[in-house]
C-alpha positions in Angstrom: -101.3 -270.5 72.3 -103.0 -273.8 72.5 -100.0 -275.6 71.4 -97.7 -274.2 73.7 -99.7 -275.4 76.4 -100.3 -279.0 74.6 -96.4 -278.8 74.2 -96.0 -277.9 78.2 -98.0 -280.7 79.0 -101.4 -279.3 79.7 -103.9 -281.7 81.3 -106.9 -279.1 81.6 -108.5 -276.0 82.7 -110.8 -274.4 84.7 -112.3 -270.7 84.4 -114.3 -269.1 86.3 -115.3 -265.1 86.4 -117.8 -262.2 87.5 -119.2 -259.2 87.5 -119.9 -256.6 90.2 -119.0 -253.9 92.5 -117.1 -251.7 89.5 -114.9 -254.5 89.1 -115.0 -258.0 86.9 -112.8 -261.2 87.6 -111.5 -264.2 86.3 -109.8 -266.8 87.7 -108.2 -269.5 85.5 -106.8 -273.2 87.4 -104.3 -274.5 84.6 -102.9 -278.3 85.5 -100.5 -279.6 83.8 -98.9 -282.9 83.6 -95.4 -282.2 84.1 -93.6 -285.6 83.2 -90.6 -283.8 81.6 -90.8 -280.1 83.4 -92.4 -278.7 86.0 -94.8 -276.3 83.5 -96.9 -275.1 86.4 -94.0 -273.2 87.8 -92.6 -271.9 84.2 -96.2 -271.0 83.1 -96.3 -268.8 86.6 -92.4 -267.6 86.3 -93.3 -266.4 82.7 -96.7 -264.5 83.7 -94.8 -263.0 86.3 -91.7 -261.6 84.1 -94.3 -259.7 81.9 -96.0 -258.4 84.9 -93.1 -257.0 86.5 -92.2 -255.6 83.1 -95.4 -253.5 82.8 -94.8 -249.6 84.3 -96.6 -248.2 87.1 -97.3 -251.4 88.9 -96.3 -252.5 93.1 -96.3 -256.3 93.5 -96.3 -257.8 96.9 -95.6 -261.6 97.9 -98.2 -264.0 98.9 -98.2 -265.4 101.9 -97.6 -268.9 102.1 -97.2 -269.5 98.5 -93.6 -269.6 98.2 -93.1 -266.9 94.9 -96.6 -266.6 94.5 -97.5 -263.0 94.0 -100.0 -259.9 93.1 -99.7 -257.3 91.3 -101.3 -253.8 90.8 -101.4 -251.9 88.0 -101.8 -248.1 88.9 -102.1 -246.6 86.1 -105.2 -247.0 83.5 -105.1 -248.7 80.1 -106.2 -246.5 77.9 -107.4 -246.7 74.1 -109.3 -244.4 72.4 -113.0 -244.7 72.2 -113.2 -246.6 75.2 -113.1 -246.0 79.1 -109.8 -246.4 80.8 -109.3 -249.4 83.1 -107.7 -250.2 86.0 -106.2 -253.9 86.4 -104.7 -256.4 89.1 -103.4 -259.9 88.5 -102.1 -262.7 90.8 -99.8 -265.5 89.4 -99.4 -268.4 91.7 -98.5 -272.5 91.5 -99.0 -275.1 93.7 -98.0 -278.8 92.5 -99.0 -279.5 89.1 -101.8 -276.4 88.6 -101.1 -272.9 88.0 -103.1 -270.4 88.9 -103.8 -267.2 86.7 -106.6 -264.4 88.7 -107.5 -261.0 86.7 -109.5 -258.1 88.0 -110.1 -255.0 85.8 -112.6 -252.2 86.4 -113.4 -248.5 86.1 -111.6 -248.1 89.2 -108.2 -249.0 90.6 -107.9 -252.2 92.0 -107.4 -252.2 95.7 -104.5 -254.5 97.0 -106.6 -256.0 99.4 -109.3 -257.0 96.8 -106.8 -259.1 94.2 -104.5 -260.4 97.7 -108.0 -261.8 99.4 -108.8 -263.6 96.2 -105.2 -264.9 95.8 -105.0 -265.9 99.8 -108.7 -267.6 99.3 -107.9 -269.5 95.8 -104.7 -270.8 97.3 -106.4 -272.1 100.5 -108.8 -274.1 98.5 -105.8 -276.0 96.6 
């Protein structure tokens, strides 16, 4: 995976995450160099493809973000031995940095939960 990115141009990262409420997050901030291609927007295009791709899932636009969007996954994963779980991602880019938000928990993921963190990431870029 690392070399993909090194071969994309990635400059560096930054994760950040939680706990609480039922629900854990992560939110990744991926910036890229993008001398030869503009790797932010692939990177976002691509985590987008395989999200649509996944069944039982709505995905809504972000506002002002272009084709920024989130996506809600209503039906649990489930493996045996362990709990099912619920997930949401958002897959947005701005400029050079693309930026990757999970949310997973016990329960489903409201769309107002993953679009609030989406609308409040983007407005600190």
């Amino acid at each position: 995976m690392f070399g993909g990115l090194v071969m994309d141009g990635f400059r560096r990262a930054a994760v950040t995450g939680w706990s609480g409420n039922d629900h854990s997050v992560e939110i990744r901030l991926i910036q890229f160099r993008q001398e030869e291609t503009l790797a932010a927007a692939e990177t976002v295009d691509n985590s987008q493809y395989w999200a649509d791709d996944e069944d039982d899932t709505d995905s809504w636009l972000v506002p002002g973000t272009g084709e920024g969007r989130v996506y809600v996954h209503n039906s649990p994963d489930r493996e045996t031995g362990y709990e099912p779980v619920y997930g949401a991602e958002a897959h947005i880019w701005r400029g050079d940095i693309a930026v990757e938000i999970w949310v997973y928990g016990s329960k489903p993921v409201p769309k107002k939960m993953i679009m609030d963190l989406a609308e409040r990431q983007m407005e600190r870029l």
